[in-house]
N, CA, C and O atoms as CSV, one atom per row, in Angstrom:
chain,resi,resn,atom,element,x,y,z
A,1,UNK,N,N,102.774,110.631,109.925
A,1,UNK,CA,C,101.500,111.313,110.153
A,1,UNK,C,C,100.396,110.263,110.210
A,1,UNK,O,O,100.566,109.318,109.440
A,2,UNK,N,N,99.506,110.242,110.824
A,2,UNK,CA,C,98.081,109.826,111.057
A,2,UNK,C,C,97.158,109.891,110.849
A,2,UNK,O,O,97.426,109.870,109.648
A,3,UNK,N,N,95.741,109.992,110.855
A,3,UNK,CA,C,94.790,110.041,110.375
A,3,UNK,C,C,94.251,111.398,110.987
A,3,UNK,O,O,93.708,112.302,110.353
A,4,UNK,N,N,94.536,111.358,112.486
A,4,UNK,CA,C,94.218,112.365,113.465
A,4,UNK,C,C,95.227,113.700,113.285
A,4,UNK,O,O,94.936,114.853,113.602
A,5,UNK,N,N,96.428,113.260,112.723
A,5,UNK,CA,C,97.240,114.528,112.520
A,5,UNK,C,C,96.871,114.999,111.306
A,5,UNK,O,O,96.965,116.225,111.365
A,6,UNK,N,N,96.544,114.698,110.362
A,6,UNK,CA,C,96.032,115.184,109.168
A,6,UNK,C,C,94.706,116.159,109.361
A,6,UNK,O,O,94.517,117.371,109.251
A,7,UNK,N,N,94.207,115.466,109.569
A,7,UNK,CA,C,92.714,116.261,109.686
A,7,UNK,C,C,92.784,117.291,110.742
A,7,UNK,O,O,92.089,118.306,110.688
A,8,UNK,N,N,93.556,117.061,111.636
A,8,UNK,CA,C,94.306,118.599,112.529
A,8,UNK,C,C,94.642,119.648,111.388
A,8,UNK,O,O,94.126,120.728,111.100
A,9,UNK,N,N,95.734,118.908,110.826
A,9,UNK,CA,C,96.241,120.046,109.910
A,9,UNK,C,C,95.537,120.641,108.743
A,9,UNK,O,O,95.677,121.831,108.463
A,10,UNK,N,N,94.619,119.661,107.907
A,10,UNK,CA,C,93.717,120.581,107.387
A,10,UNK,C,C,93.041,121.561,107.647
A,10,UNK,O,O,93.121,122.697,107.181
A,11,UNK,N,N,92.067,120.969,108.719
A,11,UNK,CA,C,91.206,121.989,109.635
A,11,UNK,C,C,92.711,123.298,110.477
A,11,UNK,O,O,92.090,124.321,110.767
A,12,UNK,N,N,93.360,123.381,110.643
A,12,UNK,CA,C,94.261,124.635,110.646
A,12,UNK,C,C,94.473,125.423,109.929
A,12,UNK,O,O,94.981,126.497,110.251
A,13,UNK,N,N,94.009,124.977,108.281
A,13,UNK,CA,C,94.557,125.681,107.190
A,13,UNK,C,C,92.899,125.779,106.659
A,13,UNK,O,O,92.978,126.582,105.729
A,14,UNK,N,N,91.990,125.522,106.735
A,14,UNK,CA,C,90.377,125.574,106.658
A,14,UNK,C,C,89.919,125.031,105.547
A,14,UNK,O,O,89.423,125.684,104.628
A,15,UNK,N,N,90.094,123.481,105.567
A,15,UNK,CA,C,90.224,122.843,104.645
A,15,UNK,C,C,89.368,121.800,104.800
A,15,UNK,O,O,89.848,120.700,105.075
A,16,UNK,N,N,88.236,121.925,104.683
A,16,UNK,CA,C,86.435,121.065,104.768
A,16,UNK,C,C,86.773,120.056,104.355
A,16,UNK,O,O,87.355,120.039,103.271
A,17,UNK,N,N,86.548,118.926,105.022
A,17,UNK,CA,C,86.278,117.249,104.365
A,17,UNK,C,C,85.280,117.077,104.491
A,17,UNK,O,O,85.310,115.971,105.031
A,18,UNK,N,N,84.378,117.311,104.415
A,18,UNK,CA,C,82.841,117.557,104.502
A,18,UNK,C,C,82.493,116.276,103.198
A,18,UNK,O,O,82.230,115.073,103.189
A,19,UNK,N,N,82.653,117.207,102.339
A,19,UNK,CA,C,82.623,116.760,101.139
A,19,UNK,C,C,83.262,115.289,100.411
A,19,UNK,O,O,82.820,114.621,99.476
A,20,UNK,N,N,84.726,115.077,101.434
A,20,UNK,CA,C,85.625,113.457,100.835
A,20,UNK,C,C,84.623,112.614,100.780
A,20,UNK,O,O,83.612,112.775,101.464
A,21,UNK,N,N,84.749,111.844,100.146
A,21,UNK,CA,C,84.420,110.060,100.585
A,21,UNK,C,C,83.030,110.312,99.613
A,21,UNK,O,O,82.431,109.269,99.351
A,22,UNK,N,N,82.482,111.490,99.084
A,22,UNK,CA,C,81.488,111.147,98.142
A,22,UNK,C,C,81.131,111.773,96.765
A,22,UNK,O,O,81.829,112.730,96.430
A,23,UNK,N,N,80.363,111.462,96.103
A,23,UNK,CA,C,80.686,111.829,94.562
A,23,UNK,C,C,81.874,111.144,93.881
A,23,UNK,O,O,82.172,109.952,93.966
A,24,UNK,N,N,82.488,112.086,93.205
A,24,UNK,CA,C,83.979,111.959,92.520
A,24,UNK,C,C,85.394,111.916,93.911
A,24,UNK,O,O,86.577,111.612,93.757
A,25,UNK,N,N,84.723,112.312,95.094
A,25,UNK,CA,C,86.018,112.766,95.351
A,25,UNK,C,C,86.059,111.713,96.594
A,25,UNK,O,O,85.160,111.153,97.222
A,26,UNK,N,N,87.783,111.671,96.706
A,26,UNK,CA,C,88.274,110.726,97.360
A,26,UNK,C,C,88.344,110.391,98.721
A,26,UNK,O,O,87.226,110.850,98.953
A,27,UNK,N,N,88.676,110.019,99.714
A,27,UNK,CA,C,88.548,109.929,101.401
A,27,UNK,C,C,89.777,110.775,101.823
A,27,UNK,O,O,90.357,111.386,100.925
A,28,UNK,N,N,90.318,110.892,103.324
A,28,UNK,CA,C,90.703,111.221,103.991
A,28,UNK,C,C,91.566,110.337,103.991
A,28,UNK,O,O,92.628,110.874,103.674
A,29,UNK,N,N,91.804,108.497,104.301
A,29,UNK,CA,C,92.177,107.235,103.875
A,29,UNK,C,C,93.232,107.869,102.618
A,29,UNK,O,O,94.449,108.012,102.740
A,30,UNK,N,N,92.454,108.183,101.459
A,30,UNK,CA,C,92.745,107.853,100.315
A,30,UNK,C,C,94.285,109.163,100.542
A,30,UNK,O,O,95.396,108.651,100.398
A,31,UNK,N,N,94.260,110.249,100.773
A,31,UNK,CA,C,95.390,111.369,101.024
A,31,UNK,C,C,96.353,111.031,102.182
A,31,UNK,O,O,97.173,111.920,102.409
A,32,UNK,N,N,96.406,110.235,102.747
A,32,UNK,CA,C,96.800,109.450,103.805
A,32,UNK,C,C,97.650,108.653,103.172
A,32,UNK,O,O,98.837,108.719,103.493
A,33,UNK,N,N,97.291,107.870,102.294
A,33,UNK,CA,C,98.107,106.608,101.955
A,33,UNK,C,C,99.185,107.764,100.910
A,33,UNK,O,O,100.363,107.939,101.221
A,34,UNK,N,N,98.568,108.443,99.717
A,34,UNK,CA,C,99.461,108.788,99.037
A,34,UNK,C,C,100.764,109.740,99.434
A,34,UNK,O,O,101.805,109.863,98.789
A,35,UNK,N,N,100.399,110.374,100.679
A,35,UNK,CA,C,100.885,110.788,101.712
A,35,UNK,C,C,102.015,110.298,102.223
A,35,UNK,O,O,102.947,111.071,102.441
A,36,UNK,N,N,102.183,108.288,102.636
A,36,UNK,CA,C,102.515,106.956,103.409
A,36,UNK,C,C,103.545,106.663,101.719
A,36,UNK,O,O,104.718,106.310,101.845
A,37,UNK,N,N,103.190,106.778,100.858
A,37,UNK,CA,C,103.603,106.520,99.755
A,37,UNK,C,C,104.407,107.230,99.073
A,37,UNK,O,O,104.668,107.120,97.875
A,38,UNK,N,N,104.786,107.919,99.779
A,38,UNK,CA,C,105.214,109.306,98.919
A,38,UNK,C,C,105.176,110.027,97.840
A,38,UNK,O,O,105.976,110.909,97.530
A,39,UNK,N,N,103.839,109.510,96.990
A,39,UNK,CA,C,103.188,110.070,96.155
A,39,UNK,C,C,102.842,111.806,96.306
A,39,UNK,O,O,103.230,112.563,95.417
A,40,UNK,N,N,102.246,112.221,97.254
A,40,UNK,CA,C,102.048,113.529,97.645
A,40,UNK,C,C,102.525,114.225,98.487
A,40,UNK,O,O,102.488,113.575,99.532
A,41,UNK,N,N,103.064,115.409,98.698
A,41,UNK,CA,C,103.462,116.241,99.956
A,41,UNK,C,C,102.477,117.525,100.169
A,41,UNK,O,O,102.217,118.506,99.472
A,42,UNK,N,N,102.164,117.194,101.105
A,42,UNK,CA,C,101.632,118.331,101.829
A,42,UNK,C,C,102.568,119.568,101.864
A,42,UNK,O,O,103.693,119.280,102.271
A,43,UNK,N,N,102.339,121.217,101.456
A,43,UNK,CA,C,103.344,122.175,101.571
A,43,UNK,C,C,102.140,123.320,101.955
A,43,UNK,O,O,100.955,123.226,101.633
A,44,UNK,N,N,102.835,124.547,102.818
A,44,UNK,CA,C,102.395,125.382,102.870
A,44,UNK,C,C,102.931,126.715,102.026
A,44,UNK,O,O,103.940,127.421,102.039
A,45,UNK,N,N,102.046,126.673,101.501
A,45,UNK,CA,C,102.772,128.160,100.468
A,45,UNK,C,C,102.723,129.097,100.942
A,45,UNK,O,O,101.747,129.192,101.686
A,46,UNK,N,N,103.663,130.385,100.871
A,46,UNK,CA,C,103.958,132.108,100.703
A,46,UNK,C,C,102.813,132.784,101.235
A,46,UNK,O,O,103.158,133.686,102.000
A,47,UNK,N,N,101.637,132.676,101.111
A,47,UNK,CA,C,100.716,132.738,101.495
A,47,UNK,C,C,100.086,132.283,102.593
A,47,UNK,O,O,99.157,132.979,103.000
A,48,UNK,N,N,100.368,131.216,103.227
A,48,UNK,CA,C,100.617,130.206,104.206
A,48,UNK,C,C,98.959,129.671,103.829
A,48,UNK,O,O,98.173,129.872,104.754
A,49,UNK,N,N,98.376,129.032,102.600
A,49,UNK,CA,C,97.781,128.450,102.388
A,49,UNK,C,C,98.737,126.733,101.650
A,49,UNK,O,O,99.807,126.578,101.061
A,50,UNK,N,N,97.544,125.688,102.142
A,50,UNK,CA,C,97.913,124.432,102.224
A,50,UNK,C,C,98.069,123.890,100.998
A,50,UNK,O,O,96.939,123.920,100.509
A,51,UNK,N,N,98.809,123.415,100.223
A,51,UNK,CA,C,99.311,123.064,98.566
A,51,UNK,C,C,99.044,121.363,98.901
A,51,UNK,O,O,99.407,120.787,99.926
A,52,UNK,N,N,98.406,120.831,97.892
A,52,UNK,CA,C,98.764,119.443,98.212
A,52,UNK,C,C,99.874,119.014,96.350
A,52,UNK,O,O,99.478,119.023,95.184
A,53,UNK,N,N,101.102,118.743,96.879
A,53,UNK,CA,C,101.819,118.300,95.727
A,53,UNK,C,C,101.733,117.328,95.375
A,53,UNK,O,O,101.618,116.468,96.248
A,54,UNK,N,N,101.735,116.761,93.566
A,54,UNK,CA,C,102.147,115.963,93.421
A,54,UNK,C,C,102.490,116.078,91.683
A,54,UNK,O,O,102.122,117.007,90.964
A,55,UNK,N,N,103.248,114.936,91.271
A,55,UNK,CA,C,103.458,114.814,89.943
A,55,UNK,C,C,103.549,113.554,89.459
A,55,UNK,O,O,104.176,112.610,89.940
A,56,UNK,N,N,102.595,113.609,88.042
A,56,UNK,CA,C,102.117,112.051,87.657
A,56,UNK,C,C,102.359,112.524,86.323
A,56,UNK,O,O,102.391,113.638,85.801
A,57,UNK,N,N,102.561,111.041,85.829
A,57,UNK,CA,C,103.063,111.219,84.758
A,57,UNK,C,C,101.620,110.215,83.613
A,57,UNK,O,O,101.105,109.163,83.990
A,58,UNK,N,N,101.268,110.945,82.231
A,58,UNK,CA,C,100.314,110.581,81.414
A,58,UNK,C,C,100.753,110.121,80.463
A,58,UNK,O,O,101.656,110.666,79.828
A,59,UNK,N,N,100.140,108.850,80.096
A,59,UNK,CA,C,100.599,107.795,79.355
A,59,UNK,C,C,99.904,107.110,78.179
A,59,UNK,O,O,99.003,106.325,78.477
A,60,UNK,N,N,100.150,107.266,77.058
A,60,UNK,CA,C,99.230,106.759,75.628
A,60,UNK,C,C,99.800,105.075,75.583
A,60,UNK,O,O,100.922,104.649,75.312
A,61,UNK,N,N,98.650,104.405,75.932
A,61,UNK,CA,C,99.238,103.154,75.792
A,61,UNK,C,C,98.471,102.506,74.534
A,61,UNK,O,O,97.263,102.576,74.305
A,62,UNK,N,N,99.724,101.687,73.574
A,62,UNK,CA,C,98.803,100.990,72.272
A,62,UNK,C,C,98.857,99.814,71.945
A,62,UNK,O,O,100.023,99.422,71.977
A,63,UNK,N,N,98.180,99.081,71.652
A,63,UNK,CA,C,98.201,97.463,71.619
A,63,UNK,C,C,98.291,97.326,70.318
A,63,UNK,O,O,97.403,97.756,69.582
A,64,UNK,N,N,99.517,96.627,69.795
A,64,UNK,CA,C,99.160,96.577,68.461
A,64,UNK,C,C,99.372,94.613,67.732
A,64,UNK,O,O,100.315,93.823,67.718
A,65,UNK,N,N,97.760,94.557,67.182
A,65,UNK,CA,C,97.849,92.704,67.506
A,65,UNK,C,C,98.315,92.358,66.057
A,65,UNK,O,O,97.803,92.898,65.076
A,66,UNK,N,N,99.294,91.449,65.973
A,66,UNK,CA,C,99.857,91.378,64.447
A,66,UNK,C,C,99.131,89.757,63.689
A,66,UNK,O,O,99.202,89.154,62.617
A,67,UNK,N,N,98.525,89.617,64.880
A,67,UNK,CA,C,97.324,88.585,63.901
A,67,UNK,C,C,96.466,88.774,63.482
A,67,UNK,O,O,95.859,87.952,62.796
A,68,UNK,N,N,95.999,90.147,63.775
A,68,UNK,CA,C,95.335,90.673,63.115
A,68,UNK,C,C,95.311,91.778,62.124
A,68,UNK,O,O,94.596,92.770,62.267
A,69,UNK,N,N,96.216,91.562,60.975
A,69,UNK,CA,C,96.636,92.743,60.121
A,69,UNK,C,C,97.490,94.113,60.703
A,69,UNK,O,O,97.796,95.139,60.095
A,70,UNK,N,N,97.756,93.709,62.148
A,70,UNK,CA,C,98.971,94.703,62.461
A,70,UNK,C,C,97.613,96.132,63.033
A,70,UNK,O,O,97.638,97.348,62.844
A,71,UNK,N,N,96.382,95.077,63.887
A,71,UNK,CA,C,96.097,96.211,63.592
A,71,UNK,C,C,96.584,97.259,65.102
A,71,UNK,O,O,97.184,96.610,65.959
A,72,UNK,N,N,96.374,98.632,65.394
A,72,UNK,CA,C,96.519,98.887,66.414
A,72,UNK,C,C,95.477,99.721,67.519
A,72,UNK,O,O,94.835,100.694,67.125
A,73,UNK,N,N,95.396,99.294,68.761
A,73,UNK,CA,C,94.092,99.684,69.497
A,73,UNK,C,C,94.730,100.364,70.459
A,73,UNK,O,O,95.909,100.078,70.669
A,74,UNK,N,N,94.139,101.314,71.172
A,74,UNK,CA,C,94.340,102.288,72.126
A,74,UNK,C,C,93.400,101.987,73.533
A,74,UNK,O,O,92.175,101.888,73.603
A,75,UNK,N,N,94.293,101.892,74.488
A,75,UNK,CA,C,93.659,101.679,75.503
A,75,UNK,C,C,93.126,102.989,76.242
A,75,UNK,O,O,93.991,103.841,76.451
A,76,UNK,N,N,91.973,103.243,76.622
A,76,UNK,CA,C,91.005,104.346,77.140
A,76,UNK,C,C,90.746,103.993,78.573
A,76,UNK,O,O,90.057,102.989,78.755
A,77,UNK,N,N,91.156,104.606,79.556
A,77,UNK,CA,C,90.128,104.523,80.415
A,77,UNK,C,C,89.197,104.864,81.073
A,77,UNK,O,O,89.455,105.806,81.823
A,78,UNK,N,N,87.677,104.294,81.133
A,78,UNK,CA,C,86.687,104.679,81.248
A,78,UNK,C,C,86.147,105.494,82.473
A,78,UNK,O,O,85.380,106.455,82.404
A,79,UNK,N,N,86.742,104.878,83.732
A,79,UNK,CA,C,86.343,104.748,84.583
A,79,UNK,C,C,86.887,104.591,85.941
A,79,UNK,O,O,87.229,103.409,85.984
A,80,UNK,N,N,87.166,105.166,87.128
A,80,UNK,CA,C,87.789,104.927,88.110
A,80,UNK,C,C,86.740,104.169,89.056
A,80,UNK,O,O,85.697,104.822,89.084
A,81,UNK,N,N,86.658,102.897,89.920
A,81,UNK,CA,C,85.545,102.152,90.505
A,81,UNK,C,C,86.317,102.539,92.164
A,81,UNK,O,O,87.512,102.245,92.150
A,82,UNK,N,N,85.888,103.059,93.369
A,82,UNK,CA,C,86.456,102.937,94.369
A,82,UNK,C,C,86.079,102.112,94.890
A,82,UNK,O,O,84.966,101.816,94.457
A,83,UNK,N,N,86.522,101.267,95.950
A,83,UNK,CA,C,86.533,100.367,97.056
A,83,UNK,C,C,84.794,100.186,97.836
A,83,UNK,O,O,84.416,99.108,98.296
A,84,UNK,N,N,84.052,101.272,97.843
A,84,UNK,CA,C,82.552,101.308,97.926
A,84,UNK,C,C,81.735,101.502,97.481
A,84,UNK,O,O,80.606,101.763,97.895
A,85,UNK,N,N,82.514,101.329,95.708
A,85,UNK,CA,C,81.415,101.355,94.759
A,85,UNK,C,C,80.928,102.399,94.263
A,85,UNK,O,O,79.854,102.572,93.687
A,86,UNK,N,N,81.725,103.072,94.494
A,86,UNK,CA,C,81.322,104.561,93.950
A,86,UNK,C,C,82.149,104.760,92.334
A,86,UNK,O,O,83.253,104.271,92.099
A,87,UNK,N,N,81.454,105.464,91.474
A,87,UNK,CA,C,82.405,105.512,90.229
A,87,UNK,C,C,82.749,106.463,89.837
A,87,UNK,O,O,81.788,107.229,89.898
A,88,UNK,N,N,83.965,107.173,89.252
A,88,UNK,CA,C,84.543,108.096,88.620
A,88,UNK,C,C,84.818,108.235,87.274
A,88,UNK,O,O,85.931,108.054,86.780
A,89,UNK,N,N,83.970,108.507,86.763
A,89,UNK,CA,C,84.202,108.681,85.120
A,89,UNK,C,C,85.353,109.497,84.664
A,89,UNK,O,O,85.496,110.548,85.289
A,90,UNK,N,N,86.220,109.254,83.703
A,90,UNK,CA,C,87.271,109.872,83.126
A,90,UNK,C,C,86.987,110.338,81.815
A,90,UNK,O,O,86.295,109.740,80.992
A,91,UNK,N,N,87.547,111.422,81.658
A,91,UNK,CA,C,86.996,112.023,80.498
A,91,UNK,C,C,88.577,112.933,80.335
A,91,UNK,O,O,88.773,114.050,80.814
A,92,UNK,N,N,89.432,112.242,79.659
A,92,UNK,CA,C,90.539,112.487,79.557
A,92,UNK,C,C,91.413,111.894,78.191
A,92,UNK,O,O,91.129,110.840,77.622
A,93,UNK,N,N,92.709,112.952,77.739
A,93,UNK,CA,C,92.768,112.670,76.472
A,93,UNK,C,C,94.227,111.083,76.703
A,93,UNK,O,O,94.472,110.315,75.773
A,94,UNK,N,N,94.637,111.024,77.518
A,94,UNK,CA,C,95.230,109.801,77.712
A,94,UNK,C,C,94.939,108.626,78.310
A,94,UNK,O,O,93.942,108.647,79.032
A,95,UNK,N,N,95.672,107.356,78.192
A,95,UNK,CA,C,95.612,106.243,78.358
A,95,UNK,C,C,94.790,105.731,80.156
A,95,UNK,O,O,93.709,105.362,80.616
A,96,UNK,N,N,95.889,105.976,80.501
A,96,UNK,CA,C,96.264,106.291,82.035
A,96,UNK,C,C,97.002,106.750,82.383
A,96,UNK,O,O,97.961,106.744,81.611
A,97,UNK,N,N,97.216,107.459,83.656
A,97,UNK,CA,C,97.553,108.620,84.616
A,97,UNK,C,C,98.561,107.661,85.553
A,97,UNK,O,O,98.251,106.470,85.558
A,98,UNK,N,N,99.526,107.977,86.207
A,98,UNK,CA,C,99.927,107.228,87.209
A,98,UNK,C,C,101.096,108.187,88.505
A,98,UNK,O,O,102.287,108.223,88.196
A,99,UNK,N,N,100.745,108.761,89.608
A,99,UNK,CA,C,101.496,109.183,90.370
A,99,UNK,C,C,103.138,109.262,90.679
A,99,UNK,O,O,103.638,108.146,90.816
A,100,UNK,N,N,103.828,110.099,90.779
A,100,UNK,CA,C,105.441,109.318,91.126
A,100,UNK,C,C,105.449,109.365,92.136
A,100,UNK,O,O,104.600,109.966,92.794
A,101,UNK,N,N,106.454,108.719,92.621
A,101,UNK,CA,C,106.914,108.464,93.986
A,101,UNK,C,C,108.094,109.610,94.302
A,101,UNK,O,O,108.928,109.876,93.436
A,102,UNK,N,N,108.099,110.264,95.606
A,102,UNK,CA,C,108.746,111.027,96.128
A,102,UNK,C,C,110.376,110.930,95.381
A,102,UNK,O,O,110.480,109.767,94.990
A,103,UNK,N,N,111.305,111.491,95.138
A,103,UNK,CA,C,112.206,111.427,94.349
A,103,UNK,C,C,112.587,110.313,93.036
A,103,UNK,O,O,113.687,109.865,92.715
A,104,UNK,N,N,111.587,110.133,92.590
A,104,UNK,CA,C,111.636,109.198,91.626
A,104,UNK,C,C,111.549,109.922,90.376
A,104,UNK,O,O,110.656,110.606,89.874
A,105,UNK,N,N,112.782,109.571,89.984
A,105,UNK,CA,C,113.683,110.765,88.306
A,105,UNK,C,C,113.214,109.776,86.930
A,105,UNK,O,O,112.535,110.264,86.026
A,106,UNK,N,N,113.580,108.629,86.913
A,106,UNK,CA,C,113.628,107.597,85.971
A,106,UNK,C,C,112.022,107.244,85.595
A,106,UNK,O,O,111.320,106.337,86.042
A,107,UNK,N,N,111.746,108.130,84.765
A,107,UNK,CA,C,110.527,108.354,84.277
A,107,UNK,C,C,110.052,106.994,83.392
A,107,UNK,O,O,108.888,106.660,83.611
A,108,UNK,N,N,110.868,106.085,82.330
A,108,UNK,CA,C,110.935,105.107,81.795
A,108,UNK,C,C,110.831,103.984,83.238
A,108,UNK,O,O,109.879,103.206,83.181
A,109,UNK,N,N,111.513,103.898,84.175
A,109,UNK,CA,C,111.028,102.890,85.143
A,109,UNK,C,C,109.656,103.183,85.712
A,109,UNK,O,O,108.973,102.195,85.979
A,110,UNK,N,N,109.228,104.180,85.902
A,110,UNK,CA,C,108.191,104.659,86.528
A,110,UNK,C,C,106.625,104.118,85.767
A,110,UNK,O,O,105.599,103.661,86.270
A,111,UNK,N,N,107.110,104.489,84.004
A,111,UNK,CA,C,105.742,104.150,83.199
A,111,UNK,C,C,105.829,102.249,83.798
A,111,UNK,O,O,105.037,101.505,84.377
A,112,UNK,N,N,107.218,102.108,83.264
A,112,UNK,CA,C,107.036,100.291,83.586
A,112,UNK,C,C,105.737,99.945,85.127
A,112,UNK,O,O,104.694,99.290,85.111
A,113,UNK,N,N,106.385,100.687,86.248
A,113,UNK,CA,C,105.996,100.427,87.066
A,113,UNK,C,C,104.326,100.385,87.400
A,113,UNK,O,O,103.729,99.533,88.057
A,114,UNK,N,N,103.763,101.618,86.711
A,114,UNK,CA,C,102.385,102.124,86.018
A,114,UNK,C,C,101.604,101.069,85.313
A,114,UNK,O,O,100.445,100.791,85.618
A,115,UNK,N,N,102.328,100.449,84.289
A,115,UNK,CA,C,101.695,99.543,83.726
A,115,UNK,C,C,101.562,98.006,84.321
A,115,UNK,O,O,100.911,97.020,83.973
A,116,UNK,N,N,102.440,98.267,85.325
A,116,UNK,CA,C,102.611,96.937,85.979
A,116,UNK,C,C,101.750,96.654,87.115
A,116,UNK,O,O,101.432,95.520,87.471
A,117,UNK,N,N,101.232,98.210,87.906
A,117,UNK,CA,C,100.310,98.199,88.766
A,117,UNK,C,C,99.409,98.158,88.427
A,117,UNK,O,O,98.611,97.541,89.132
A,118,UNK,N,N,98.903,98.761,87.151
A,118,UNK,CA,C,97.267,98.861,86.650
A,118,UNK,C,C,96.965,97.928,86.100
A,118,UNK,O,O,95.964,97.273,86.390
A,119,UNK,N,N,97.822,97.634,85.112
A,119,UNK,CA,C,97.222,96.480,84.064
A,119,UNK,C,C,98.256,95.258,84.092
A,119,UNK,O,O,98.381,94.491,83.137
A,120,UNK,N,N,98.985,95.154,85.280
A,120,UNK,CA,C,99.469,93.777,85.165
A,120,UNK,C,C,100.356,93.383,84.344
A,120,UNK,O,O,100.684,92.201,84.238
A,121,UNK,N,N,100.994,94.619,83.461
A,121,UNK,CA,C,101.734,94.047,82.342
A,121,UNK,C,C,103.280,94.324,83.040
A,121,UNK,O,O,103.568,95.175,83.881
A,122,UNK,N,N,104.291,93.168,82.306
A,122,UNK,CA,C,105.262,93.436,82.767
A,122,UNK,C,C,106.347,93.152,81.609
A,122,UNK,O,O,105.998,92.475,80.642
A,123,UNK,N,N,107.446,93.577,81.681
A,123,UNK,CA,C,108.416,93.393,80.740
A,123,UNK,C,C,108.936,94.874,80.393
A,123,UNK,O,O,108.699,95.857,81.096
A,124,UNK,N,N,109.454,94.881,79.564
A,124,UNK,CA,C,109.883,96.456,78.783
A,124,UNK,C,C,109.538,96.675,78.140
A,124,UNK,O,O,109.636,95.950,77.150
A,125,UNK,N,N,108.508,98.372,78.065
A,125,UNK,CA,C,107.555,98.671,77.091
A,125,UNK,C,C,108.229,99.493,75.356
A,125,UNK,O,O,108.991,100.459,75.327
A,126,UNK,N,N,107.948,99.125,74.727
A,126,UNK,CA,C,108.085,99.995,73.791
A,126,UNK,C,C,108.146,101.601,73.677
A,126,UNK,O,O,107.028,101.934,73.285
A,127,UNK,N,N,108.963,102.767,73.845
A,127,UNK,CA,C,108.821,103.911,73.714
A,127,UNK,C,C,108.247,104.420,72.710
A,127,UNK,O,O,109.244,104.882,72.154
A,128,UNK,N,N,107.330,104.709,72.000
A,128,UNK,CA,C,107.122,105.350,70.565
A,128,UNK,C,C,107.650,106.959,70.548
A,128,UNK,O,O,108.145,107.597,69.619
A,129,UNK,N,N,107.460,107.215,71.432
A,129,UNK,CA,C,107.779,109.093,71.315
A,129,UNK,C,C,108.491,109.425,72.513
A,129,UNK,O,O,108.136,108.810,73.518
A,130,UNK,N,N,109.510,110.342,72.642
A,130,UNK,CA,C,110.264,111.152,73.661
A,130,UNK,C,C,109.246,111.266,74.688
A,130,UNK,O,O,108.038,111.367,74.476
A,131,UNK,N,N,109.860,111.241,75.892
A,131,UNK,CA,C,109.124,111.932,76.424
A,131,UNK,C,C,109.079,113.251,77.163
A,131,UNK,O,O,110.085,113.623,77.766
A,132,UNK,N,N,107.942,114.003,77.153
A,132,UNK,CA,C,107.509,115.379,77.300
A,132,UNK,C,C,107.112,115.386,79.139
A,132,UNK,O,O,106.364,114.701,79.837
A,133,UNK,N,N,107.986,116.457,79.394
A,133,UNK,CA,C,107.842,117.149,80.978
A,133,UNK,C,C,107.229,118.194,80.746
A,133,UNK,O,O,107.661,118.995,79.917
A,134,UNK,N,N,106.277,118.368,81.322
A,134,UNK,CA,C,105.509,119.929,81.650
A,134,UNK,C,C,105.132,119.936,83.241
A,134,UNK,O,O,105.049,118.977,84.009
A,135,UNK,N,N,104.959,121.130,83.450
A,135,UNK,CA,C,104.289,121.220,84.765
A,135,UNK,C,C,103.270,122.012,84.602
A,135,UNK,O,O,103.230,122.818,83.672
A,136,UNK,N,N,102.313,121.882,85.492
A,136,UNK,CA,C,100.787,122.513,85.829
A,136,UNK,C,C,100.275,122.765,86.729
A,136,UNK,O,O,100.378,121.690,87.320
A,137,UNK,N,N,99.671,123.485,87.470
A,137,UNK,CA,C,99.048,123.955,88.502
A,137,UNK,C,C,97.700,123.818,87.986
A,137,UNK,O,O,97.217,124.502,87.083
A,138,UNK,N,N,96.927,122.556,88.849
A,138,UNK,CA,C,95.328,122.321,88.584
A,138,UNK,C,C,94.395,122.132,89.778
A,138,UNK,O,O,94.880,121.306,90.552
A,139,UNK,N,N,92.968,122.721,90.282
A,139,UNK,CA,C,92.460,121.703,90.759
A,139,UNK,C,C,92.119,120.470,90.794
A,139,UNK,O,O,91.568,120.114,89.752
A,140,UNK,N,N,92.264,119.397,91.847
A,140,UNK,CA,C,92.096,118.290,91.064
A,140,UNK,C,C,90.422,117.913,91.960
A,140,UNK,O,O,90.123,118.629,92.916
A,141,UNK,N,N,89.715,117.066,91.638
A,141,UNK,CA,C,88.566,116.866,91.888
A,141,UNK,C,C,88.286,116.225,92.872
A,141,UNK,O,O,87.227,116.287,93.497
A,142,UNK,N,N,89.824,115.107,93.246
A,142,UNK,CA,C,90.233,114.375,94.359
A,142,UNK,C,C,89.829,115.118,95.992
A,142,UNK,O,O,89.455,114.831,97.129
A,143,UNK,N,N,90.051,115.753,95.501
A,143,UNK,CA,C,89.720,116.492,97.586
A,143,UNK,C,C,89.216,118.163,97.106
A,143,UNK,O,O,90.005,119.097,96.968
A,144,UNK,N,N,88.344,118.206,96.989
A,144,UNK,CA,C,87.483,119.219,97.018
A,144,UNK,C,C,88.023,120.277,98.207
A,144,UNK,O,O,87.399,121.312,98.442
């Protein structure tokens, strides 16, 4: 798909980009790539309204420095910065957020991969707790 086939298919299903590319919310570009990535699928639901899928997985990440009395810090993030300077404040109860990739099961490779894209870290992370699958149906703020 393309840039030009996309925005066909929104506008078929009456789906305003009016709004992308400012405030909080993301480009046309930006649903495109995750799209290219297989981060998201486009579906038409029962209804024959336009679903945009995806599933990401949320992540408590903790630093814990043992030169300093073991102590331990929680990484927050503040802030999403896009490419033109626009900013997205997060106001969320985890670490960071990170997308999966189209059939990607191995949830433990996936955080690795998460931490390796955002923050550069690499190696094998520590598990502290099981981890928890839920699913949700949300607006997200990304494409209005």
């Amino acid at each position: 798909m393309n840039e030009s086939g996309l925005t066909s298919l929104l506008g078929s299903k009456g789906v305003s980009t009016a709004e992308w590319g400012k405030g909080q919310a993301k480009t046309l570009a930006h649903l495109l790539k995750e799209i290219e990535a297989g981060e998201t699928i486009l579906e038409i639901a029962d209804n024959s309204e336009l679903i945009r899928n995806t599933t990401f997985l949320s992540i408590q990440v903790f630093y814990e420095d043992k030169q300093d009395g073991s102590k331990k810090y929680k990484l927050i993030e503040e802030k999403q910065v896009f490419k033109d300077g626009r900013e997205r404040r997060r106001n969320q109860v985890w670490s960071m957020a990170e997308k999966l990739k189209s059939g990607e099961t191995d949830i433990r490779g996936a955080v690795r991969r998460a931490l390796e894209e955002e923050l550069g870290v690499c190696g094998e992370p520590l598990f502290a707790s099981e981890i928890e699958v839920k699913e949700e149906n949300t607006v997200s703020p990304s494409y209005p």
